[in-house]
mmCIF file of the N, C-alpha and C atoms, coordinates in Angstrom:
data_MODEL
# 
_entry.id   MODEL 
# 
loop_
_atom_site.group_PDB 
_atom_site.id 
_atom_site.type_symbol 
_atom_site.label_atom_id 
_atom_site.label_alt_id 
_atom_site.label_comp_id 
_atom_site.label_asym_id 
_atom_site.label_entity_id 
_atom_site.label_seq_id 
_atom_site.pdbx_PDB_ins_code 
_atom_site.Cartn_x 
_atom_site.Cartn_y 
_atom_site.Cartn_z 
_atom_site.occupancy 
_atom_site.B_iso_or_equiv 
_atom_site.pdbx_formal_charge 
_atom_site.auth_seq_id 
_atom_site.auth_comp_id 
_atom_site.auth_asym_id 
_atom_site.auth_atom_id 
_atom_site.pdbx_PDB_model_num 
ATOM 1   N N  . UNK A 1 1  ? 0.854  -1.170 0.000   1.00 0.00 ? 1  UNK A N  1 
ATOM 2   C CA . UNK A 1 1  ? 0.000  0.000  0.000   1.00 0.00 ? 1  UNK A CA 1 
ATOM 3   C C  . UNK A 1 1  ? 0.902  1.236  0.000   1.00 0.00 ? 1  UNK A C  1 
ATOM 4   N N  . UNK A 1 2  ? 0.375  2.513  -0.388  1.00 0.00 ? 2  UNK A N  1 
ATOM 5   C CA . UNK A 1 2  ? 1.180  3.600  -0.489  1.00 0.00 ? 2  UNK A CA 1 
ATOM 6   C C  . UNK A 1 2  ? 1.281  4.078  0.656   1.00 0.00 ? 2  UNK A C  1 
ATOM 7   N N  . UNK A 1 3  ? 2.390  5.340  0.879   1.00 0.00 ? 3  UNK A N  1 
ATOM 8   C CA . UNK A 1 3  ? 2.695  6.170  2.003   1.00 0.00 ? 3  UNK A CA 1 
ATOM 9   C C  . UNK A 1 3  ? 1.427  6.309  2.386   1.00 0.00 ? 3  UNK A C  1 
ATOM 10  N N  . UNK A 1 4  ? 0.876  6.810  1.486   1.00 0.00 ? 4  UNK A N  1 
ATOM 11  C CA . UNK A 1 4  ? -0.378 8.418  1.619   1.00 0.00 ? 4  UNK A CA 1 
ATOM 12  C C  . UNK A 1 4  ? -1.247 7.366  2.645   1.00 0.00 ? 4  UNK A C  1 
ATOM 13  N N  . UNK A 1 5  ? -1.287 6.012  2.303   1.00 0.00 ? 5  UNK A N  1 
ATOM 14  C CA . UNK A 1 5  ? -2.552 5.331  3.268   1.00 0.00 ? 5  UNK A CA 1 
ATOM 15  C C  . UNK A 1 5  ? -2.466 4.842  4.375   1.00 0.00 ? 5  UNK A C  1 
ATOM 16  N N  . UNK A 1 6  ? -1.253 5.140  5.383   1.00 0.00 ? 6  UNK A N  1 
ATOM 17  C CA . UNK A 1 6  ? -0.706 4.901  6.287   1.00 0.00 ? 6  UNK A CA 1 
ATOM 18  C C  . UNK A 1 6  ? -0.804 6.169  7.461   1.00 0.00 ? 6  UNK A C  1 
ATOM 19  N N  . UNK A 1 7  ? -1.302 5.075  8.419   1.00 0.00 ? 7  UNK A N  1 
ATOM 20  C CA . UNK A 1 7  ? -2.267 6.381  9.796   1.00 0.00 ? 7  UNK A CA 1 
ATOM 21  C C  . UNK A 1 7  ? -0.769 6.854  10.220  1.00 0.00 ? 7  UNK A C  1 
ATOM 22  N N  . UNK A 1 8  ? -0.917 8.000  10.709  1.00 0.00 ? 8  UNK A N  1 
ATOM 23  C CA . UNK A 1 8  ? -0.187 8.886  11.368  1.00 0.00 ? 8  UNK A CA 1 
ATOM 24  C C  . UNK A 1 8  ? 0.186  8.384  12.878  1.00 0.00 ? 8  UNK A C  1 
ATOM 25  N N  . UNK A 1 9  ? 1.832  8.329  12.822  1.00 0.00 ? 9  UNK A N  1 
ATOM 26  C CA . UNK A 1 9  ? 2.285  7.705  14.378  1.00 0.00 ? 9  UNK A CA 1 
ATOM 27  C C  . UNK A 1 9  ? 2.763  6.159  13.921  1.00 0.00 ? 9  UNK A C  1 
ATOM 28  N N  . UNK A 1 10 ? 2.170  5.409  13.115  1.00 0.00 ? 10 UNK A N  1 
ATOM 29  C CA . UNK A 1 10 ? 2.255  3.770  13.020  1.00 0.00 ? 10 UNK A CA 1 
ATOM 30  C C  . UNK A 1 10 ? 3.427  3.802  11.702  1.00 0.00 ? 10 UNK A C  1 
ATOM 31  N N  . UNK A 1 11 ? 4.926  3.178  12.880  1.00 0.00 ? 11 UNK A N  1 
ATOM 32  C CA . UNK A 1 11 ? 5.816  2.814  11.655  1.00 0.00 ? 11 UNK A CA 1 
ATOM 33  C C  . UNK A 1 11 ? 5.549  1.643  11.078  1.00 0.00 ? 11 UNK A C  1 
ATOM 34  N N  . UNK A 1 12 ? 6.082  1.895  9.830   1.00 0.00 ? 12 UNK A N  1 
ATOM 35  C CA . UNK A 1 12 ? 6.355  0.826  8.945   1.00 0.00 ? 12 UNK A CA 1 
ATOM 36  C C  . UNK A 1 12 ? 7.520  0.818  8.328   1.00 0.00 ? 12 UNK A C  1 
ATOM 37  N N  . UNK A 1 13 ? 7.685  -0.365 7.124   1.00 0.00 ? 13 UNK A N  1 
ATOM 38  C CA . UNK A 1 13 ? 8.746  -0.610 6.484   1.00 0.00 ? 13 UNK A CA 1 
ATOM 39  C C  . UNK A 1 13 ? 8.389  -0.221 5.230   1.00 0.00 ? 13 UNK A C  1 
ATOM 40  N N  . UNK A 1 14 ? 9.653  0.181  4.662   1.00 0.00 ? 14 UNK A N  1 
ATOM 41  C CA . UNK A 1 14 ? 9.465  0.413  3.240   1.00 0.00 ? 14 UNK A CA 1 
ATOM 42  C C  . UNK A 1 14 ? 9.758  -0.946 2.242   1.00 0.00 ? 14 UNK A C  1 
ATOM 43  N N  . UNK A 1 15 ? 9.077  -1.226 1.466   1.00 0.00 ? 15 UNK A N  1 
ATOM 44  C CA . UNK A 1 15 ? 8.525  -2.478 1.005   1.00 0.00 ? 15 UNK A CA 1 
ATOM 45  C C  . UNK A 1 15 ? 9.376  -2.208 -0.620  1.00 0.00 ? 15 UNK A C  1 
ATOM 46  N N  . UNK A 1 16 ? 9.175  -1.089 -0.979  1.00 0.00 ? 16 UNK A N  1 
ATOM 47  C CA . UNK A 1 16 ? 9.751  -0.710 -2.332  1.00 0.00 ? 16 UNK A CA 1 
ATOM 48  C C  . UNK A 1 16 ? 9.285  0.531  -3.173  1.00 0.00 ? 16 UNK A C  1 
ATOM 49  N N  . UNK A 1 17 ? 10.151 0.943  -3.970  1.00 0.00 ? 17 UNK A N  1 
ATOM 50  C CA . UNK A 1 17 ? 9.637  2.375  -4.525  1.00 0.00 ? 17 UNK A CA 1 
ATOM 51  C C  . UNK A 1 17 ? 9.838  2.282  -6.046  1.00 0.00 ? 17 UNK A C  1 
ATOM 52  N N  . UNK A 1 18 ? 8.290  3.302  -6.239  1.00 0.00 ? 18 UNK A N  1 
ATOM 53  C CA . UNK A 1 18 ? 8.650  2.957  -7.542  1.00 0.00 ? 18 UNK A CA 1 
ATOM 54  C C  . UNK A 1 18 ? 8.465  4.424  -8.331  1.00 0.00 ? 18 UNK A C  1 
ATOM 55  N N  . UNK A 1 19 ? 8.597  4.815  -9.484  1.00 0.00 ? 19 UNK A N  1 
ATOM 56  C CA . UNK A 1 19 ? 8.494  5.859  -10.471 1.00 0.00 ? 19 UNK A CA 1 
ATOM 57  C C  . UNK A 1 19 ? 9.974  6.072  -11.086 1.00 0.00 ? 19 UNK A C  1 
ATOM 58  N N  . UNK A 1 20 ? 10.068 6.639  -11.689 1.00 0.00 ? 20 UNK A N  1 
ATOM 59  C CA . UNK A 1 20 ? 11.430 7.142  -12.759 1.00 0.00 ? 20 UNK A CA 1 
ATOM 60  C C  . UNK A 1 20 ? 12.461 6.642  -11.894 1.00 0.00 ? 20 UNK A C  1 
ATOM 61  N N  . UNK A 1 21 ? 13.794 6.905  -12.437 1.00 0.00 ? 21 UNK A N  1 
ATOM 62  C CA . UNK A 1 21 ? 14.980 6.597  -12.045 1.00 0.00 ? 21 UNK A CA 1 
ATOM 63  C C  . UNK A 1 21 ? 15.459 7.787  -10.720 1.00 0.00 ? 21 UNK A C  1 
ATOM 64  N N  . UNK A 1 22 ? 14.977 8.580  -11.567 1.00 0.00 ? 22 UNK A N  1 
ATOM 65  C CA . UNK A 1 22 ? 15.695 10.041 -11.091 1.00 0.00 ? 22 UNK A CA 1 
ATOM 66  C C  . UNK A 1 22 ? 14.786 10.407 -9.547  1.00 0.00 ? 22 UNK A C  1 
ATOM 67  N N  . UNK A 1 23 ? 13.586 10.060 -9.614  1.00 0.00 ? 23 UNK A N  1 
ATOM 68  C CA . UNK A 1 23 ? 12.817 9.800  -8.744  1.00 0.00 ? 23 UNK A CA 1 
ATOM 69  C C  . UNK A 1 23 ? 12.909 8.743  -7.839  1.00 0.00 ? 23 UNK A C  1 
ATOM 70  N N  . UNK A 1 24 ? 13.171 7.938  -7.780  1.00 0.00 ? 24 UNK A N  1 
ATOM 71  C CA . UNK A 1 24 ? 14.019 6.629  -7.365  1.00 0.00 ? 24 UNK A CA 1 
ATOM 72  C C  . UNK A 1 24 ? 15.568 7.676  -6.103  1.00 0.00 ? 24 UNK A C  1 
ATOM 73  N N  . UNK A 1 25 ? 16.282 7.851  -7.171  1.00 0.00 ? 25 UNK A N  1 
ATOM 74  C CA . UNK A 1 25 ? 17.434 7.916  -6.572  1.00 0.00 ? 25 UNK A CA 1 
ATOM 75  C C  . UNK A 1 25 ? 17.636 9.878  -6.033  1.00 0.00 ? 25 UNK A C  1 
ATOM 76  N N  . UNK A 1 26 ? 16.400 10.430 -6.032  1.00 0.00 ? 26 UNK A N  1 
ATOM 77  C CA . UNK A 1 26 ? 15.953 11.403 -5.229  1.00 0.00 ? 26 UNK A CA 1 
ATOM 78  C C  . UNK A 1 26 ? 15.391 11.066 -3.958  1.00 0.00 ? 26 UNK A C  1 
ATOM 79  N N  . UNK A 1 27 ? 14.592 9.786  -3.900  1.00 0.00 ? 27 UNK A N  1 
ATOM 80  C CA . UNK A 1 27 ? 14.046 9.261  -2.314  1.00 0.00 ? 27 UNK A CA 1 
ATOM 81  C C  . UNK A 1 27 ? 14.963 9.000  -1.982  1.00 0.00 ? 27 UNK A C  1 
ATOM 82  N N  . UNK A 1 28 ? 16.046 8.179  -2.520  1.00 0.00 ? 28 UNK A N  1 
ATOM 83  C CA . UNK A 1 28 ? 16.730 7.321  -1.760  1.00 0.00 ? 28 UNK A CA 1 
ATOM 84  C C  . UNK A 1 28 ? 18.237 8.802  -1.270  1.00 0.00 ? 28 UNK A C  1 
ATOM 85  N N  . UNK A 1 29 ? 17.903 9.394  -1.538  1.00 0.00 ? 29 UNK A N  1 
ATOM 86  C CA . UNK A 1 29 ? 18.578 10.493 -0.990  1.00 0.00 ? 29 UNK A CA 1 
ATOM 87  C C  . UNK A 1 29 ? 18.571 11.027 0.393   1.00 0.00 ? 29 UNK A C  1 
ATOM 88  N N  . UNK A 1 30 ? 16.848 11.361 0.187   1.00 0.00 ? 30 UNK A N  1 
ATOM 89  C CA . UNK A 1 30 ? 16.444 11.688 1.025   1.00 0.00 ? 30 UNK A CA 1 
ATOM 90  C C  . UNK A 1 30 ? 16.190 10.620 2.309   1.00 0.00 ? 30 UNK A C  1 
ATOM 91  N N  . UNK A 1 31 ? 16.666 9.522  2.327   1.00 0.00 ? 31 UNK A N  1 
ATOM 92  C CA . UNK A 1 31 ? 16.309 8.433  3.617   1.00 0.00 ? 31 UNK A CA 1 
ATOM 93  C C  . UNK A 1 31 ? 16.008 7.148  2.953   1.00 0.00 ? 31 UNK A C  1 
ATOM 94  N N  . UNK A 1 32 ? 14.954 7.038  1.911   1.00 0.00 ? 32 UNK A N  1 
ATOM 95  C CA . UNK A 1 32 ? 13.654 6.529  1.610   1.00 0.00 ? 32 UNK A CA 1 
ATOM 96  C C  . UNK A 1 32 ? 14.765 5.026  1.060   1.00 0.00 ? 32 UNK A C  1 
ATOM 97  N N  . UNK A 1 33 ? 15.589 3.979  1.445   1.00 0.00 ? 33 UNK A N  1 
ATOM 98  C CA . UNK A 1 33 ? 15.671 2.929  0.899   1.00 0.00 ? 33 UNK A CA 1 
ATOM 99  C C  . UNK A 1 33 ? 14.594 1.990  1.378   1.00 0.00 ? 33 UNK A C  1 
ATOM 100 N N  . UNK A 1 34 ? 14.618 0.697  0.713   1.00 0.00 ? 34 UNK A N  1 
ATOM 101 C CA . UNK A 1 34 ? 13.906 -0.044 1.047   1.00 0.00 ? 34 UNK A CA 1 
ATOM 102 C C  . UNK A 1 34 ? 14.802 -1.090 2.217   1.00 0.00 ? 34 UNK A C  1 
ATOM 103 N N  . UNK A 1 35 ? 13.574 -1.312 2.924   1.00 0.00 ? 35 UNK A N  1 
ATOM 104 C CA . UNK A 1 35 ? 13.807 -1.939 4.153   1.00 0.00 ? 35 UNK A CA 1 
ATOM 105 C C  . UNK A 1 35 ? 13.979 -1.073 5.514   1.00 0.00 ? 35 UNK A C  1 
ATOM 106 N N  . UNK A 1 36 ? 14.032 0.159  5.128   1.00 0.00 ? 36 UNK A N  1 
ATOM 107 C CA . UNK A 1 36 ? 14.470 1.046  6.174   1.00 0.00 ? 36 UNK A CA 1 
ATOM 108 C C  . UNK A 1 36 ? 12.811 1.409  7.014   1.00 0.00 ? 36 UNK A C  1 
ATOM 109 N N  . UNK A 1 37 ? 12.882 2.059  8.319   1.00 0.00 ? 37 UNK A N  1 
ATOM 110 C CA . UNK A 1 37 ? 11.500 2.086  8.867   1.00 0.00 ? 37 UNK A CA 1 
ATOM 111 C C  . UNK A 1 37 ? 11.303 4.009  8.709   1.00 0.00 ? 37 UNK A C  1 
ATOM 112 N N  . UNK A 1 38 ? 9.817  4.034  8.600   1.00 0.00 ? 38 UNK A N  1 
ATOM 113 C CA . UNK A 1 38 ? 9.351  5.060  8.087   1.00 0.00 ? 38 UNK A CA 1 
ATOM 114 C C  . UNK A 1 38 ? 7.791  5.415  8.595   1.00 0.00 ? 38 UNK A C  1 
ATOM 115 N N  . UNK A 1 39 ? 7.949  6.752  9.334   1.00 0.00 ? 39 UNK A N  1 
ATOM 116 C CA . UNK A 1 39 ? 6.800  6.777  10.098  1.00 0.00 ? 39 UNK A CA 1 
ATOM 117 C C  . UNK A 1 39 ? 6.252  8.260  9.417   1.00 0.00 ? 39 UNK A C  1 
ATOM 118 N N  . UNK A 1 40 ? 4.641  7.890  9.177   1.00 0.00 ? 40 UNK A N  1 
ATOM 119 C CA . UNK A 1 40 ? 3.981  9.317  8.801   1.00 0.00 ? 40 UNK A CA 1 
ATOM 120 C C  . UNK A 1 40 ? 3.828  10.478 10.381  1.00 0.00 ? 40 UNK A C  1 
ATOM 121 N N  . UNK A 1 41 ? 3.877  11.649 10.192  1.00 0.00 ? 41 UNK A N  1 
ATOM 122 C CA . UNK A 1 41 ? 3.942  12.125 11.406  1.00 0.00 ? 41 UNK A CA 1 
ATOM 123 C C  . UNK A 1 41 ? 2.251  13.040 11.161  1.00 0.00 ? 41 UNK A C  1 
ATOM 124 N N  . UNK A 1 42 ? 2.179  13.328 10.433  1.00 0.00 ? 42 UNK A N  1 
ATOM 125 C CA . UNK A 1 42 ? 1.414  14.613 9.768   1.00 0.00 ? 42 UNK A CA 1 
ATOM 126 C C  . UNK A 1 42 ? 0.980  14.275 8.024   1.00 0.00 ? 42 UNK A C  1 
ATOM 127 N N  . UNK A 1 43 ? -0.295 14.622 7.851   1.00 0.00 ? 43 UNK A N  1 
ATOM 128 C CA . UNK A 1 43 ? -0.317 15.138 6.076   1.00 0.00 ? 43 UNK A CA 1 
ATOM 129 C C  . UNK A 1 43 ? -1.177 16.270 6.228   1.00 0.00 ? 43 UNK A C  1 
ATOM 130 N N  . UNK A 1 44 ? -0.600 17.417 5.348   1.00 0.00 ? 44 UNK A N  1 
ATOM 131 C CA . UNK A 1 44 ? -1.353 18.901 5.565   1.00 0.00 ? 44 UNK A CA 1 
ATOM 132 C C  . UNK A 1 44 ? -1.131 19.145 4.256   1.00 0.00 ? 44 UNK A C  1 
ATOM 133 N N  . UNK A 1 45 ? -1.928 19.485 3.760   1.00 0.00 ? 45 UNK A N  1 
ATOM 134 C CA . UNK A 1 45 ? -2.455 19.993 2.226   1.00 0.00 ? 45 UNK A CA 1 
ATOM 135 C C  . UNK A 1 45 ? -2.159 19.375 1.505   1.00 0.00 ? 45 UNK A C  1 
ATOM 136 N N  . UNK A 1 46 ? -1.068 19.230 0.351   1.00 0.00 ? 46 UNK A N  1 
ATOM 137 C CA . UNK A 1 46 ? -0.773 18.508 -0.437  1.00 0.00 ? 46 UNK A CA 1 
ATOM 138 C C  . UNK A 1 46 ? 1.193  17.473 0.173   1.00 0.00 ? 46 UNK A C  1 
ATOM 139 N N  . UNK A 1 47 ? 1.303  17.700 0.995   1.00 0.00 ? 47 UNK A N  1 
ATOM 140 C CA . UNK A 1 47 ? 2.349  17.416 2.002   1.00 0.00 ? 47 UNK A CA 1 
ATOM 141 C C  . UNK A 1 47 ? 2.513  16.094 2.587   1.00 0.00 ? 47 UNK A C  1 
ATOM 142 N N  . UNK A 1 48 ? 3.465  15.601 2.527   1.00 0.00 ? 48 UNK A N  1 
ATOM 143 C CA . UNK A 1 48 ? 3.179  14.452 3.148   1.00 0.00 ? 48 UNK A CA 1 
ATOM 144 C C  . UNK A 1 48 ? 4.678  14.848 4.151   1.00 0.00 ? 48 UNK A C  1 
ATOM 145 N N  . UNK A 1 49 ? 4.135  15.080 5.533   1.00 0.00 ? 49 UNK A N  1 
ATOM 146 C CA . UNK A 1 49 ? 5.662  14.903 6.502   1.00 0.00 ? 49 UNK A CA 1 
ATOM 147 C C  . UNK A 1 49 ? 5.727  13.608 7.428   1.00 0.00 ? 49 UNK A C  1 
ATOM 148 N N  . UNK A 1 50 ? 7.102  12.745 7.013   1.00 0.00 ? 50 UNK A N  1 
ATOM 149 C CA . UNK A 1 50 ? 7.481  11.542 7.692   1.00 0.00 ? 50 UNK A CA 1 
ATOM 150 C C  . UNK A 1 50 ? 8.962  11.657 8.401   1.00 0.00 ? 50 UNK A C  1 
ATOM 151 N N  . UNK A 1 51 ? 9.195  10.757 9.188   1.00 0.00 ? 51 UNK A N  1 
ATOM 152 C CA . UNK A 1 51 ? 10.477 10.902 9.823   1.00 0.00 ? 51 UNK A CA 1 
ATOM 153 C C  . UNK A 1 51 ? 10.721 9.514  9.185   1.00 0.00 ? 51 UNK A C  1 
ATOM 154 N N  . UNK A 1 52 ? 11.967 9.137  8.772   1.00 0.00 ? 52 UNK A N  1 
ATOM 155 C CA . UNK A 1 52 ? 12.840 8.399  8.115   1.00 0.00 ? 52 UNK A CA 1 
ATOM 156 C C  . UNK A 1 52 ? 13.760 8.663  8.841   1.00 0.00 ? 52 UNK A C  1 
ATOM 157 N N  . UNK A 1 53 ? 15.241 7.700  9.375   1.00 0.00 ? 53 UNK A N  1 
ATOM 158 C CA . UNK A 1 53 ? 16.350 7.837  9.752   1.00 0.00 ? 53 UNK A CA 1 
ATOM 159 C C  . UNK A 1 53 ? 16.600 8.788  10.673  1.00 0.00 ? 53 UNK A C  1 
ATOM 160 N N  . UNK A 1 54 ? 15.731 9.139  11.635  1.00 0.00 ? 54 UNK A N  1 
ATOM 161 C CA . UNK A 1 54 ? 16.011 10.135 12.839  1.00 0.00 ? 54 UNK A CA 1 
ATOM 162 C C  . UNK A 1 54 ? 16.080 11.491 12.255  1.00 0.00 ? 54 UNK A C  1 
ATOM 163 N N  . UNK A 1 55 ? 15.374 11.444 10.889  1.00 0.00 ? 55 UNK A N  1 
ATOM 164 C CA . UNK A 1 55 ? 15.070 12.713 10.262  1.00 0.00 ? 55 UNK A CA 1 
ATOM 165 C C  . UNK A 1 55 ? 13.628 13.301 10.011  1.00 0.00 ? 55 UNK A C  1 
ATOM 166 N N  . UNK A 1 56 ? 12.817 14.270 9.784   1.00 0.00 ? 56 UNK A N  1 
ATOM 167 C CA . UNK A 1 56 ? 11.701 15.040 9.427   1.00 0.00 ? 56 UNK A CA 1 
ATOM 168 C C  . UNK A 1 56 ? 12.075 15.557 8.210   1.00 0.00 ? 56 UNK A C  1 
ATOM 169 N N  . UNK A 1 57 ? 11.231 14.964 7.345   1.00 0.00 ? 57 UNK A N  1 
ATOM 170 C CA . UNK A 1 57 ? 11.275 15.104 5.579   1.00 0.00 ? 57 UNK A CA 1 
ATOM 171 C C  . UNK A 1 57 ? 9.429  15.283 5.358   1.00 0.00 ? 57 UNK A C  1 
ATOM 172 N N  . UNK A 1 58 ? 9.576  16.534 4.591   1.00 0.00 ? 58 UNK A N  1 
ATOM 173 C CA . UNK A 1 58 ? 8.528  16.593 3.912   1.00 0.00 ? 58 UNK A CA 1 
ATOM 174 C C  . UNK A 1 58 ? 8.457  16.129 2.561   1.00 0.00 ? 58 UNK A C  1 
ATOM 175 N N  . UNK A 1 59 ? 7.402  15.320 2.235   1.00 0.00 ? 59 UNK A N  1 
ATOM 176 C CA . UNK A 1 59 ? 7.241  15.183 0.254   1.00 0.00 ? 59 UNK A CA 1 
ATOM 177 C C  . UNK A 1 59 ? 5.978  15.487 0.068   1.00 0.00 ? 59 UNK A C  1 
ATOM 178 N N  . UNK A 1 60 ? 5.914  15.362 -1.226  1.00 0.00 ? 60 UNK A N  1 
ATOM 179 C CA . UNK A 1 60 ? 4.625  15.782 -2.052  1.00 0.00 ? 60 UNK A CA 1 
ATOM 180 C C  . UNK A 1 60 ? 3.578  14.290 -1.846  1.00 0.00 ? 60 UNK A C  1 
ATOM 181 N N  . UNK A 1 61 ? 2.300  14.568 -2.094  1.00 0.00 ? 61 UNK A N  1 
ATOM 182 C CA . UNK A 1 61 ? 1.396  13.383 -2.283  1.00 0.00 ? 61 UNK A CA 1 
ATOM 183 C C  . UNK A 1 61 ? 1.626  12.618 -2.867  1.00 0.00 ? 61 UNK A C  1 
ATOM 184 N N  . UNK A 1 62 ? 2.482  13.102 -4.227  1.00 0.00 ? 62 UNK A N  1 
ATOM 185 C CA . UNK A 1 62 ? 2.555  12.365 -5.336  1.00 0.00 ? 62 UNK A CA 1 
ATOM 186 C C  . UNK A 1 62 ? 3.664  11.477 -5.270  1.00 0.00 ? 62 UNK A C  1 
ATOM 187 N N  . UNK A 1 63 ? 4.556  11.846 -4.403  1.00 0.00 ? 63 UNK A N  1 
ATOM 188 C CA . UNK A 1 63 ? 6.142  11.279 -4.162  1.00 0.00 ? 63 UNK A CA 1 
ATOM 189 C C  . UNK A 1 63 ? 5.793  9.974  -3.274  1.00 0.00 ? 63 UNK A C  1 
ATOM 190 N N  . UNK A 1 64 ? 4.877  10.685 -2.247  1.00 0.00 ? 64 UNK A N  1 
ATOM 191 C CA . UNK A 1 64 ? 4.556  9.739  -1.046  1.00 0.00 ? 64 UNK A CA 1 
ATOM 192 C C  . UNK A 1 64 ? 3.691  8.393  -1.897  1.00 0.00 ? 64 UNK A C  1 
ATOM 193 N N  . UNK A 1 65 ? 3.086  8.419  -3.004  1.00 0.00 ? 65 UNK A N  1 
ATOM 194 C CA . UNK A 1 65 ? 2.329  7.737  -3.095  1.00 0.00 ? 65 UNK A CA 1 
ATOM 195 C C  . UNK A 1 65 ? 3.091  6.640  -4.512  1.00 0.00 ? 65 UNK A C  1 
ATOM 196 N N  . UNK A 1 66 ? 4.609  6.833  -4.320  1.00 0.00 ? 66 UNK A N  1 
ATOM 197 C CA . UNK A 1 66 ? 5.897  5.862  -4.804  1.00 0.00 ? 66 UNK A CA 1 
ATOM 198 C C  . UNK A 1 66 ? 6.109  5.358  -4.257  1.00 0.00 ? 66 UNK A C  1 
ATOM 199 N N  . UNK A 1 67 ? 6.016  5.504  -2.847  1.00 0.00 ? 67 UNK A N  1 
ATOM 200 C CA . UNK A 1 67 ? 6.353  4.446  -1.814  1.00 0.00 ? 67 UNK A CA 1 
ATOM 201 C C  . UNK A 1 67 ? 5.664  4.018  -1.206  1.00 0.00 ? 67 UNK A C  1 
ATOM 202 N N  . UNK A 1 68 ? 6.221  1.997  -1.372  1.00 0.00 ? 68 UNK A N  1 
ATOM 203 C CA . UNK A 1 68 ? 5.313  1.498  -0.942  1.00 0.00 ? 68 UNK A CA 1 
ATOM 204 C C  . UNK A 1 68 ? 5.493  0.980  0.637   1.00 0.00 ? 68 UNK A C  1 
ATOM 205 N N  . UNK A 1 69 ? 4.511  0.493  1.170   1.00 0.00 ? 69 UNK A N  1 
ATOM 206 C CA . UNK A 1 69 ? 5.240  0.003  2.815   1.00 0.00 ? 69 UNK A CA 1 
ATOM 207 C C  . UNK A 1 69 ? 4.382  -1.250 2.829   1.00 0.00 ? 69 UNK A C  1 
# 
């Protein structure tokens, strides 16, 4: 299932990501490999904010909804 459908507070794992290359290796920049744990904190407008790796990262709906958990 995607980021976007995942309640706020409840980690999970990242299962796999998908869209372009460049998109790909922009998440994985930002935290987002697979296998790593990944918690939604918040979604406010078009926003999706998660903590990944003892970090607070905001993405877009559309980004969030590449990754799967």
């Amino acid at each position: 299932m995607p980021l976007t459908l995942a309640g706020s507070g409840e980690e999970n794992l990242i299962k796999r990501i998908g869209g372009r290359p460049e998109t790909r290796l922009f998440l994985e920049s930002l935290g987002f490999v697979v296998g790593s744990a990944v918690t939604v904190i918040t979604q406010t407008g078009g926003n999706v904010i998660v903590s990944v790796k003892d970090s607070r990262v905001a993405v877009s709906r559309e980004m969030a909804n590449k990754i799967m958990i």
